[in-house]
C-alpha positions as CSV (number, residue, x, y, z in Angstrom):
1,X,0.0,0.0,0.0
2,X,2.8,2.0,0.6
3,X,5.9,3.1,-1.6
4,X,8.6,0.8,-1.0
5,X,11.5,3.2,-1.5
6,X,12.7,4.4,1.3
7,X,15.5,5.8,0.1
8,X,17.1,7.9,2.4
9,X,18.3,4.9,4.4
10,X,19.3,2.1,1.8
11,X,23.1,3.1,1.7
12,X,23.6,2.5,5.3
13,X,20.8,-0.5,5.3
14,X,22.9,-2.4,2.8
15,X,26.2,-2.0,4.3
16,X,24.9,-3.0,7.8
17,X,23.4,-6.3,6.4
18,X,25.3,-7.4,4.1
19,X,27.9,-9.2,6.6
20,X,24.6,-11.0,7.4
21,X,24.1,-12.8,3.5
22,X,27.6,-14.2,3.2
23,X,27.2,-18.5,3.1
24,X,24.2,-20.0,2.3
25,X,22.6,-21.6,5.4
26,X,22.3,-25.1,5.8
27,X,20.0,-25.9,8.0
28,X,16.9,-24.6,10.2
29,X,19.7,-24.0,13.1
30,X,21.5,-21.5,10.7
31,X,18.5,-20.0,9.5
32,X,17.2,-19.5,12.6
33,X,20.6,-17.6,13.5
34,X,20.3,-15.7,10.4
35,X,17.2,-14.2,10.7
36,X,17.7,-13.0,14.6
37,X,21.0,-11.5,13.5
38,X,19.2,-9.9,10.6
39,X,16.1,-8.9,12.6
40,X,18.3,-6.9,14.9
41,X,20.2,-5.3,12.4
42,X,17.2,-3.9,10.9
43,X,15.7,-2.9,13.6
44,X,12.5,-5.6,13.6
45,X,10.7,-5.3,17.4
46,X,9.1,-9.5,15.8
47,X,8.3,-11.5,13.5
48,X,7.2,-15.1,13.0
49,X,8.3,-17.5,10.4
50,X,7.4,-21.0,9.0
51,X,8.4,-23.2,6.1
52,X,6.5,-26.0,4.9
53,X,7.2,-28.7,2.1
54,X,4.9,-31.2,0.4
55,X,2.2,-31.5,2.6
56,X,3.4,-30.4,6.1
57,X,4.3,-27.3,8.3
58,X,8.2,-28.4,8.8
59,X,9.3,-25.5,10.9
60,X,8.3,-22.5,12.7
61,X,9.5,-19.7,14.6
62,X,8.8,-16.8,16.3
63,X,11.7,-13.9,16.8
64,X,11.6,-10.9,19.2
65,X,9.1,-9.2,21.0
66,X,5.4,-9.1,20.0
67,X,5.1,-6.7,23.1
68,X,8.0,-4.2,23.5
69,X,6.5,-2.6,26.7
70,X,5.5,-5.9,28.1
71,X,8.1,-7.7,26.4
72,X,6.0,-10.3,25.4
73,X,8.2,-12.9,23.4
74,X,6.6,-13.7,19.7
75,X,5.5,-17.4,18.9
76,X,5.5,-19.3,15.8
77,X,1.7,-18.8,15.5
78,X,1.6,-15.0,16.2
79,X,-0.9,-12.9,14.4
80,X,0.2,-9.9,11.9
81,X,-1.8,-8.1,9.7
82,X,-1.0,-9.5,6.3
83,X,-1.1,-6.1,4.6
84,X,-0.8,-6.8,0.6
85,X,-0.4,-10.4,1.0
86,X,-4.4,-10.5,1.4
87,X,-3.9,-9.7,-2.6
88,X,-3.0,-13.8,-2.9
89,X,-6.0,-14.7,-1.1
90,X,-8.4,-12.5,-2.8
91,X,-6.6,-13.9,-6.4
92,X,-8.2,-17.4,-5.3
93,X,-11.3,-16.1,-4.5
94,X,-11.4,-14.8,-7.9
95,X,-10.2,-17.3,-9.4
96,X,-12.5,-19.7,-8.0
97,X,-15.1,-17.4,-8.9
98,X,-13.6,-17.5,-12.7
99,X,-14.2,-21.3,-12.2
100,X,-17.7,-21.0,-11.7
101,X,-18.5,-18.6,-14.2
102,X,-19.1,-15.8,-12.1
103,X,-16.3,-14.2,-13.3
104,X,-14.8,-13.3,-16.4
105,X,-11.0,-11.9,-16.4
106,X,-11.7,-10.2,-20.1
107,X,-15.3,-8.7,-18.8
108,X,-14.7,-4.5,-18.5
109,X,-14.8,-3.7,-14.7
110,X,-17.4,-1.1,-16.3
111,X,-19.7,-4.3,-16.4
112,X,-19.4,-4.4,-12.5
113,X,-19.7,-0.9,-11.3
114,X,-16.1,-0.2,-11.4
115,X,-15.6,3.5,-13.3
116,X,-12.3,4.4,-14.6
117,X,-10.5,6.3,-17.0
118,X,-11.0,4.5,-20.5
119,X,-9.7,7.1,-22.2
120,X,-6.9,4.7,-23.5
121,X,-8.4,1.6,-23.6
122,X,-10.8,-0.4,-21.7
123,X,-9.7,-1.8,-18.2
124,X,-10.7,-5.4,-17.9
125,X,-10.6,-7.3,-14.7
126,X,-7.8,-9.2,-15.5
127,X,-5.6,-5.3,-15.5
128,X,-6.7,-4.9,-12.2
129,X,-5.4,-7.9,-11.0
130,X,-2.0,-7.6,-13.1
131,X,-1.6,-4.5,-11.7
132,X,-1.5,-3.3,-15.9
133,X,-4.8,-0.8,-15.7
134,X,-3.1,2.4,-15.5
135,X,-1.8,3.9,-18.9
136,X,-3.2,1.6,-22.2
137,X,-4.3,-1.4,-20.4
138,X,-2.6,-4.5,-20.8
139,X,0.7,-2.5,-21.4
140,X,2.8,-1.4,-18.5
141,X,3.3,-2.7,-14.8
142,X,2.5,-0.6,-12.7
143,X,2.0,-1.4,-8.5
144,X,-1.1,0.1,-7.3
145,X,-2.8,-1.1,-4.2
146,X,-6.1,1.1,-4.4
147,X,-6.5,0.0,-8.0
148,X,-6.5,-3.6,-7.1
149,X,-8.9,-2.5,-4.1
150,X,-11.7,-1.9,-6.8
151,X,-12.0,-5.8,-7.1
152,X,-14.0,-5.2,-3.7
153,X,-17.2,-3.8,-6.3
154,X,-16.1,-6.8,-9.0
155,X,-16.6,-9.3,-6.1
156,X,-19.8,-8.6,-4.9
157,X,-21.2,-7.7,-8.3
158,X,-20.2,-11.0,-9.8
159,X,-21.3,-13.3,-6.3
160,X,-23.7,-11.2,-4.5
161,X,-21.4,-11.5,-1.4
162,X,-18.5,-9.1,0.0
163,X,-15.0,-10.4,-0.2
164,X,-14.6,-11.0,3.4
165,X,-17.2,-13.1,3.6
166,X,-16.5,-15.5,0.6
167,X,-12.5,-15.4,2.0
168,X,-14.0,-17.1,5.1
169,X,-16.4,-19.2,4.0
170,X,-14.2,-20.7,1.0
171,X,-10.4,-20.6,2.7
172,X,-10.6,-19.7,6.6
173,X,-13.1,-22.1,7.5
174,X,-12.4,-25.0,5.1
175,X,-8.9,-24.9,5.9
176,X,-9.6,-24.5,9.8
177,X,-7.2,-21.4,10.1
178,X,-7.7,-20.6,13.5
179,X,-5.2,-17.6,13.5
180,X,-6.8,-15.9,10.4
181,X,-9.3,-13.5,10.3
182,X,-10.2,-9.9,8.5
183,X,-9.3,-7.0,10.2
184,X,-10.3,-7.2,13.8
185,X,-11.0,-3.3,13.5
186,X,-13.1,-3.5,10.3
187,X,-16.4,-5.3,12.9
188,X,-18.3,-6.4,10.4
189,X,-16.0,-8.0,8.2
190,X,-13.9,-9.5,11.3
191,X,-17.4,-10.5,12.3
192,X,-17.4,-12.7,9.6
193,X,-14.3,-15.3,10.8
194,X,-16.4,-16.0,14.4
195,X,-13.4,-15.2,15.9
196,X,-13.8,-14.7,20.0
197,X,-12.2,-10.7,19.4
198,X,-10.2,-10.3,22.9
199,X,-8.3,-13.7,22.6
200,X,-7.8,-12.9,19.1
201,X,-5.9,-9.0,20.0
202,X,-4.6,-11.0,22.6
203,X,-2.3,-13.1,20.0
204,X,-2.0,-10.0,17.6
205,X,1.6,-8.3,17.8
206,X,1.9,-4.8,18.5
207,X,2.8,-2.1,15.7
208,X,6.0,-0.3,16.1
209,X,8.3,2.0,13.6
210,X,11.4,3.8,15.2
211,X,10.7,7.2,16.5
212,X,14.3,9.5,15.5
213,X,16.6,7.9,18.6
214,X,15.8,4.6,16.6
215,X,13.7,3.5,19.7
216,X,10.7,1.4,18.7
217,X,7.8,3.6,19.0
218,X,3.9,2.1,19.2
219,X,1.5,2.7,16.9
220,X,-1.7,2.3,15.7
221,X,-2.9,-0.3,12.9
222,X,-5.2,0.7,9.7
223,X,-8.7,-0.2,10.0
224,X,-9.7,-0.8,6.5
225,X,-10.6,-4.1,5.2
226,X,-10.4,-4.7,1.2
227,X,-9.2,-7.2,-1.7
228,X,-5.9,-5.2,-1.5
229,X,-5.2,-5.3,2.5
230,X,-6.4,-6.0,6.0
231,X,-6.4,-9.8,6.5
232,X,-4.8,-10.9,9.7
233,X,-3.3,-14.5,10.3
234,X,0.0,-16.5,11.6
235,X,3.2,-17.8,9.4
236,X,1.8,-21.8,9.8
237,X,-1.5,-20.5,9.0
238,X,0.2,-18.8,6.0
239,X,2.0,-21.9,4.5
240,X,-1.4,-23.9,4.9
241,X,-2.7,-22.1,3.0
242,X,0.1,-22.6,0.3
243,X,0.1,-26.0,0.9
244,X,-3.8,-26.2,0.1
245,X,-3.2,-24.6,-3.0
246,X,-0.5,-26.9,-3.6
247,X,-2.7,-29.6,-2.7
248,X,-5.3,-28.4,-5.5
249,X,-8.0,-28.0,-2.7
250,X,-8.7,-24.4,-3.6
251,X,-8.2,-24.2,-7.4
252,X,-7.8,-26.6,-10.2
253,X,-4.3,-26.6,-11.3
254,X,-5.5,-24.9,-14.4
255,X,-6.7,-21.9,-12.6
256,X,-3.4,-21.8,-10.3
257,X,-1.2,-22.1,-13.7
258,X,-2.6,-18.7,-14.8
259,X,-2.9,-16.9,-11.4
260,X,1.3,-17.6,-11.1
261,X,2.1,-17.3,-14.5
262,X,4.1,-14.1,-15.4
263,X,1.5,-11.4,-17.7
264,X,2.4,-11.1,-20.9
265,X,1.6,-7.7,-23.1
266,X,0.5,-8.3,-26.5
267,X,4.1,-7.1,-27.9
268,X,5.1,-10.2,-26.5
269,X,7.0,-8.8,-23.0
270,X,7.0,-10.5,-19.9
271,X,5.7,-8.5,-16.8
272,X,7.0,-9.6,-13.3
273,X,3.2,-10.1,-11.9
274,X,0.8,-12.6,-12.8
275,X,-2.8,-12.6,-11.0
276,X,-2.2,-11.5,-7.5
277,X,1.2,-12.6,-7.5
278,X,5.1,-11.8,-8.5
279,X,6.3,-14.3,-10.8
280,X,10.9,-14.5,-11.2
281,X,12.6,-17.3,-12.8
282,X,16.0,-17.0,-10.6
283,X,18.7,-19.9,-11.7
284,X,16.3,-22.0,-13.8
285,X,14.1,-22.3,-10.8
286,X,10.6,-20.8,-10.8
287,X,9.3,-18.1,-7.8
288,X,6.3,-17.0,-7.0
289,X,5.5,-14.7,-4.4
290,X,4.4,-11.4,-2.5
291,X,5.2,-9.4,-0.2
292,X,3.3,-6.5,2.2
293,X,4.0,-3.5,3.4
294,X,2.0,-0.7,5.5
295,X,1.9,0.8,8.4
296,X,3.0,-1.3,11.4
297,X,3.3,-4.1,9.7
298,X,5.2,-6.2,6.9
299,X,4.9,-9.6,5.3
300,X,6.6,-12.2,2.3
301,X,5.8,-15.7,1.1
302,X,7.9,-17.7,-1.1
303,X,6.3,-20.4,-2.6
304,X,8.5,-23.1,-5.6
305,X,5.5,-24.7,-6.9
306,X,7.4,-27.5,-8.4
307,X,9.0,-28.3,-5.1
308,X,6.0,-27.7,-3.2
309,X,7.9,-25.6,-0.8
310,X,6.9,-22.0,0.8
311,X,8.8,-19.7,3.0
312,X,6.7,-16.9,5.2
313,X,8.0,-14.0,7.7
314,X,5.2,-11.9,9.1
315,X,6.7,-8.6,11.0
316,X,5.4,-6.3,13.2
317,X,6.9,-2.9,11.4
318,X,7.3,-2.0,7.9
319,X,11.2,-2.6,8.0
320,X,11.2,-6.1,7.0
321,X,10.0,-4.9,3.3
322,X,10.0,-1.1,3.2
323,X,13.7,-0.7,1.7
324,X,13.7,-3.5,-1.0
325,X,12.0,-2.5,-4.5
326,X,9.9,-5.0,-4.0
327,X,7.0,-3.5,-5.8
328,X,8.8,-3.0,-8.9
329,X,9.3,-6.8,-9.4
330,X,12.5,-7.6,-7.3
331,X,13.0,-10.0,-4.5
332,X,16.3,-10.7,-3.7
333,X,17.9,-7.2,-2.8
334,X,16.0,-8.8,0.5
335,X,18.3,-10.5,2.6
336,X,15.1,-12.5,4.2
337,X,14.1,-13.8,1.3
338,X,18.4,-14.5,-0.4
339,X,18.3,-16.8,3.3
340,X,15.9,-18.8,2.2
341,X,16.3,-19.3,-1.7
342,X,20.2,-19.4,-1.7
343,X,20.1,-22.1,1.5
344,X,17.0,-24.0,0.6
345,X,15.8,-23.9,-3.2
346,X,19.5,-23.4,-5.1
347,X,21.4,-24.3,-2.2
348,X,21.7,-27.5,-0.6
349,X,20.4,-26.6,3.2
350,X,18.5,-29.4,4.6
351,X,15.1,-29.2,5.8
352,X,13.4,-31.2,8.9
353,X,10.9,-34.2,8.2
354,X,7.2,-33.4,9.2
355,X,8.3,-35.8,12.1
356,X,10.7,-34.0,13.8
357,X,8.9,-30.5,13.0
358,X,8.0,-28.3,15.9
């Protein structure tokens, strides 16, 4: 939701961390280390983290404080708002909608209610999605969290229901996510997950950014609740979810295909989003993933479809994403994410067996 490009800090960001991203891990143990040592040096009050593989949650963690003032230690299933990761959710929504026929990625978001600029072409759904609607649709990537809001209006045209409730009914409860949940300070829509709302705030981690002593200061979440932002949920709650989409429970493998697959304009270039998610081919090995960032909070997910494999890190301040590029389609200048796909997907870190997961 927000710019990514902090710049004023990246010079001294870089140098700090880069002692951090030297070997490749090999191991949970080492990744583990990393990602403390890493979370320090940027400045992270928590964050949670979980991998799974195949079928199964093999490891999670949490790191830091989900409470600075209480210092309340994080957990491995500590709640973050998910910011722009919801975007991954809502794509299956859709997606499942397309299934049914509800949908049509080629219909003009004119056809649902949606009014934009056409001045250049028209914007279909499938541009708001790609992120592509801005300019001569189709054409040019460009990130823009309030355009892909507007699927809110192509949602409930096309089904009759909002977003938060379909996102419940076909992924929270199905999946038994018991850490997931719309916004808890959007009522209605966090009405939707049945959720009992104190325990819930209980297990949610506290927003922080560093006030100018670099001192973690406390803040306050946003309440708004779309297609875009707002969904709340833990890292093993996270890779369940990836692993039910791996598991073909959500979509049909067709309908997954095109939702990671890289958009392609009609002059025949490759964009670095698909449909509600980043697509990167990094040593012959394909990437899909997302990240969030706004305020108080920050989020990325990994997935390697043909290994079945998925790497989350939910924070509890923007700096786990904020200085990155991430919205413009690049993913390793992030030294969470180089952690993870140099030790685990090109490297040859080993991973724990479902049986001797935490």
């Amino acid at each position: 939701m927000r710019s990514a490009l902090l710049l004023g800090i990246l010079p001294a960001f870089f140098s700090t961390v880069s002692a951090s991203a030297a070997e490749p891990v090999k191991n949970v143990t080492e990744l583990e280390a990393r990602l403390e040592r890493l979370r320090q040096e940027v400045k992270i009050p928590a964050f949670s983290a979980a991998i799974a593989r195949d079928d199964s949650v093999v490891w999670s963690q949490g790191f830091g404080l989900l409470d600075v003032e209480g210092q309340v230690p994080a957990a491995a299933d500590t709640c973050y708002h998910l910011a722009s990761l919801t975007k991954t959710f809502a794509s299956t929504v859709i997606m499942q909608l397309v299934e049914t026929g509800k949908i049509d990625l080629e219909a003009p978001v004119a056809q649902h209610g949606v009014v934009l600029d056409e001045s250049q072409g028209v914007v279909r759904v499938k541009h708001l999605m790609s992120h592509t609607s801005e300019g001569v649709p189709g054409t040019r990537f460009s990130y823009n969290g309030n355009r892909f809001a507007l699927l809110d209006q192509v949602v409930l045209s096309a089904a009759g229901e909002t977003f938060g409730k379909l996102v419940c009914e076909r992924i929270v409860e199905p999946l038994k996510l018991e850490h997931t949940a719309p916004n808890i300070d959007d009522a209605t829509n966090f009405a939707l997950a049945g959720r009992d709302r104190s325990i819930f705030a209980n297990n949610l981690a506290r927003p922080y950014e560093l006030d100018k002593d670099s001192q973690f200061k406390r803040i306050v979440y946003p309440t708004r609740f779309s297609c875009s932002a707002g969904l709340i949920s833990s890292a093993p709650d996270v890779v369940r979810y990836s692993i039910a989409l791996d598991q073909g429970k959500l979509l049909s493998p067709e309908s997954l295909a095109r939702a990671m697959s890289k958009t392609v304009t009609a002059d025949g270039r490759s964009l670095p989003y698909g449909l509600g998610w980043f697509v990167l081919e990094h040593r012959g090995v394909k990437l899909v993933w997302h990240y969030g960032l706004w305020t108080g909070n920050s989020s990325l997910i990994i997935k390697v479809p043909a290994r079945k494999l998925t790497f989350v890190v939910l924070a509890n301040s923007e700096r786990l994403t904020s200085s990155y590029f991430h919205g413009r389609g690049e993913l390793l200048t992030s030294p969470f994410a180089r952690a993870f796909v140099e030790g685990f997907v090109v490297g040859d870190g080993q991973l724990p067996s479902a049986a001797n997961a935490d």
